[in-house]
C-alpha positions in Angstrom: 27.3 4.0 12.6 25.4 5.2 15.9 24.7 2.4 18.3 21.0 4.3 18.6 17.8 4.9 17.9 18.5 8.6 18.5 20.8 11.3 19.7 19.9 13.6 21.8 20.7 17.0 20.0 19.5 19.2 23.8 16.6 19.2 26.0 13.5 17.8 23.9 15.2 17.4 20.4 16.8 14.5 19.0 18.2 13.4 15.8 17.1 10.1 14.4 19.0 7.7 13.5 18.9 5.0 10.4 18.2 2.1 12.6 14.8 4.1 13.4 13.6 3.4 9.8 10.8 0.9 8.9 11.0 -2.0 6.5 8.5 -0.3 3.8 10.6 3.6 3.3 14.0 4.8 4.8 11.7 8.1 5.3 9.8 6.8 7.6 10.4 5.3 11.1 8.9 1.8 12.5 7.0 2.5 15.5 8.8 0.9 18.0 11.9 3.3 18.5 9.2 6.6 18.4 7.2 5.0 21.3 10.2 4.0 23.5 11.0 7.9 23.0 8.3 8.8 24.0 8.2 6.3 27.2 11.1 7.5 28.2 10.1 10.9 28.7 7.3 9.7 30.5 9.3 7.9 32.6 11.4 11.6 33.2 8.6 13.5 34.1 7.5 14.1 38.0 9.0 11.1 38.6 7.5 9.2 41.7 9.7 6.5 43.3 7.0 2.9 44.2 5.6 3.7 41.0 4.4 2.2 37.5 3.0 2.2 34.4 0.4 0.6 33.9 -1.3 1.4 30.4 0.3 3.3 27.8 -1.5 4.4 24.6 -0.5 5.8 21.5 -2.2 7.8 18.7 -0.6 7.2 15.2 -0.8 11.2 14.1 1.2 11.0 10.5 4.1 9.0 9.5 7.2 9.6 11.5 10.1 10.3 9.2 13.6 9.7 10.0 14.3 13.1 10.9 15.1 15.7 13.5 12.0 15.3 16.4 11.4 17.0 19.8 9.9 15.4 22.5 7.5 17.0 25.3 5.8 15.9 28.2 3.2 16.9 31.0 1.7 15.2 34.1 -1.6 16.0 33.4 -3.6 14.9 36.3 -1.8 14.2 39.5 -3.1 12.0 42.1 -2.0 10.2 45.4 -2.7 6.9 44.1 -3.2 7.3 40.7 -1.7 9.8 37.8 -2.3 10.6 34.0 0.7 11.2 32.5 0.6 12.2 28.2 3.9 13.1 25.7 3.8 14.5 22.6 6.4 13.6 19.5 6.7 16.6 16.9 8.6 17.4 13.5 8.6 20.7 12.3 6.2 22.1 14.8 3.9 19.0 13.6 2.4 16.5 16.0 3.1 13.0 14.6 2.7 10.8 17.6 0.8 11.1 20.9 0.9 9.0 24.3 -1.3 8.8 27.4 0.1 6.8 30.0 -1.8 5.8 33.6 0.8 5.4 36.4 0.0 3.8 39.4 1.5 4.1 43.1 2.7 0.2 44.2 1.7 -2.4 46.5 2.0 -5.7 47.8 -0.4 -8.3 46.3 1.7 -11.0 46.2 -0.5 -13.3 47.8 -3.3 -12.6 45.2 -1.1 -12.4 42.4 -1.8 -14.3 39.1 -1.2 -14.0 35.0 -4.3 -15.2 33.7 -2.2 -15.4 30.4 -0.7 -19.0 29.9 2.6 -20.6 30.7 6.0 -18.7 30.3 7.3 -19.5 26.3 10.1 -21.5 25.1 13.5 -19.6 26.1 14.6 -17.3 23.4 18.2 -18.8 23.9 16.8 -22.5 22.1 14.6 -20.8 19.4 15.6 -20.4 16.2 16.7 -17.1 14.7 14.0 -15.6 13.0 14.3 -15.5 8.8 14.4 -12.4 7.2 15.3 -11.7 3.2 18.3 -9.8 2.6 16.7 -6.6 1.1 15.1 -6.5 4.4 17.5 -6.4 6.3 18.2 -3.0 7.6 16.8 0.3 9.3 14.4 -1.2 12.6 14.8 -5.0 11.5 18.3 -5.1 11.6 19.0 -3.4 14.7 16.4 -5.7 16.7 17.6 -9.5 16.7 14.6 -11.6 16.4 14.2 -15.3 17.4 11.0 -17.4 16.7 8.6 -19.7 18.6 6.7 -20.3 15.9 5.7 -17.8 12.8 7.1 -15.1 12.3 6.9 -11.7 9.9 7.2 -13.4 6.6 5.0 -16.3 7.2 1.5 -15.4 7.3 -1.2 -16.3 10.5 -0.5 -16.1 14.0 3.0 -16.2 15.7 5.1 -16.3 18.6 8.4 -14.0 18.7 11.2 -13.1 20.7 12.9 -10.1 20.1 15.4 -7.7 22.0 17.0 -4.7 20.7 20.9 -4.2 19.6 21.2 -0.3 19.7 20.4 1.8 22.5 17.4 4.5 22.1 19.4 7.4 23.0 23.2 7.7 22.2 25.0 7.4 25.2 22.2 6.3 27.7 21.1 2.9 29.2 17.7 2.2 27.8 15.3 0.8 31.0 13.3 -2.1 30.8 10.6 -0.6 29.9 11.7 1.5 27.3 13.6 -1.6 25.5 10.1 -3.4 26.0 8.6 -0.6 24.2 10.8 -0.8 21.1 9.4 -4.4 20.5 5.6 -3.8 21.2 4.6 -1.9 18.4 5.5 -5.3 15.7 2.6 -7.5 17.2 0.5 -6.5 13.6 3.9 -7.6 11.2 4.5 -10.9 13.0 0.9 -12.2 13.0 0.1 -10.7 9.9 -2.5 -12.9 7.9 -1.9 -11.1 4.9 0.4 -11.0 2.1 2.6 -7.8 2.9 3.0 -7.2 -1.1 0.2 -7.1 -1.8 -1.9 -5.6 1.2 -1.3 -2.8 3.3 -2.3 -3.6 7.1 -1.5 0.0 8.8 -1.8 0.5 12.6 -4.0 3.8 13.6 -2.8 3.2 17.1 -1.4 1.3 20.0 -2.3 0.0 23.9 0.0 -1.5 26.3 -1.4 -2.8 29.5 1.0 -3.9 31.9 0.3 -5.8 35.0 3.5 -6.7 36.2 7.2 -4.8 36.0 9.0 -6.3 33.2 12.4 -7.6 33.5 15.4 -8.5 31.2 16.8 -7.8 28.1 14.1 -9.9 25.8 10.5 -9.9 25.1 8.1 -11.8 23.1 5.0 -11.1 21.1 2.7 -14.2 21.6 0.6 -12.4 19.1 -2.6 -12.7 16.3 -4.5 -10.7 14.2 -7.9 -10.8 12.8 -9.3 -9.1 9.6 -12.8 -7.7 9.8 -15.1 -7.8 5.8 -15.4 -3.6 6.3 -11.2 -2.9 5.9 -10.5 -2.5 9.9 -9.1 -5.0 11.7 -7.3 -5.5 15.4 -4.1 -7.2 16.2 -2.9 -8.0 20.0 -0.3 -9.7 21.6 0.5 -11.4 25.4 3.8 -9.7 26.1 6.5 -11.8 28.0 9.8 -11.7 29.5 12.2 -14.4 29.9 9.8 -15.0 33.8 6.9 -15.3 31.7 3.6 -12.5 31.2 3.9 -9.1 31.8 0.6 -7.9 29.5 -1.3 -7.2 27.0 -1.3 -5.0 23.2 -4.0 -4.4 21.2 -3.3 -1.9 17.7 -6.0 -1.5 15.1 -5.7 -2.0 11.5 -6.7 -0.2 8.3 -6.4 -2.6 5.8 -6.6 -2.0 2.1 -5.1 -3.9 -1.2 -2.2 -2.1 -2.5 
């Protein structure tokens, strides 16, 4: 078994792998391994040295099977201070996934520097490991190890999770922070669901990082909730941390329908 999310077949096509697959299909991939795909060929394109990302959204296109993919990406506006970057995942010619990302030249603010998001969480290395039934345990869930603060996918309401991935994204490459970061932001809707996942279908449309420090480490958590609007919409977000405590922000909204 590959020890990846994908391998990379030649420039801008890769073949994915069966840890890519979501909980619900084998056909169909979780988010989280598509967008760290996707950030890393951000991070590959024009790259600038003193720079960052600092917001990174995706549009949800179509499911993403578990399939052959290419990847493309463009700097779209450049700037001296400021760029907008965008990347494009497609299967048979199809667009399934889209990503806009700003990146930012650096500086010092240091001296002015503050989270605004709460104190760092309990260490992932004293938290519990996070309970998941044996029929679910393979595809995206197994290849992430999960660790919870409190709640978690399977028990309904908000939650606090720890997660860090076991596989690489690409076959034979060191993932970066960021990209490792990616393959956990996407699962801020499943652990703070406040539904029963049998019985209701809460289906992102989309996905915003904001970023306002560089993250660090191997582990990151979702200190995440959702809430349910009476019309069938409804918004999940998270506070992202490291192991040094917040780095940002998600927000993903819902469709929500009974099954």
């Amino acid at each position: 078994m590959m020890a990846a999310f994908y391998e990379r077949l030649d420039e801008g096509r890769f073949a994915s792998t069966e840890h890519t697959a979501g909980p619900w299909t084998s056909e169909h991939q979780h988010l989280g391994p598509p967008s760290a795909l996707l950030v890393r060929a951000l991070e590959l394109t024009s790259p600038r040295p003193g720079t960052v990302l600092s917001r990174v959204t995706f549009e949800v296109l179509g499911p993403v099977p578990v399939a052959e993919l290419t990847v493309s990406a463009a700097l779209d506006r450049p700037g001296r201070s400021v760029e907008l970057l965008s990347a494009e995942l497609c299967h048979d010619g199809r667009a399934v996934l889209r990503a806009r990302a700003w990146r930012i030249v650096g500086g010092d603010t240091s001296a002015v520097a503050s989270s605004g998001e709460g104190e760092p969480l309990v260490p992932p290395q004293v938290c519990a490991p996070m309970a998941i039934p044996e029929d679910w345990q393979c595809g995206y869930l197994a290849a992430m190890e999960w660790r919870s603060v409190s709640g978690g996918v399977f028990t309904p309401g908000d939650a606090a999770v720890w997660v860090r991935p076991r596989v690489q994204v690409v076959d034979g490459e060191e993932a970066t922070v960021l990209q490792r970061l990616f393959t956990v932001a996407d699962s801020a809707s499943g652990v703070s669901s406040r539904l029963d996942i049998s019985k209701w279908y809460a289906i992102n449309t989309d996905l915003s990082v904001h970023l306002h420090r560089e993250p660090v480490g191997e582990w990151f958590a979702l200190d995440a909730g959702t809430v349910i609007g009476p019309a069938g919409v409804g918004v999940a977000g998270s506070v992202l941390h490291d192991e040094h405590g917040p780095v940002g922000r998600t927000a993903q909204s819902l469709f929500v329908r009974e099954r």
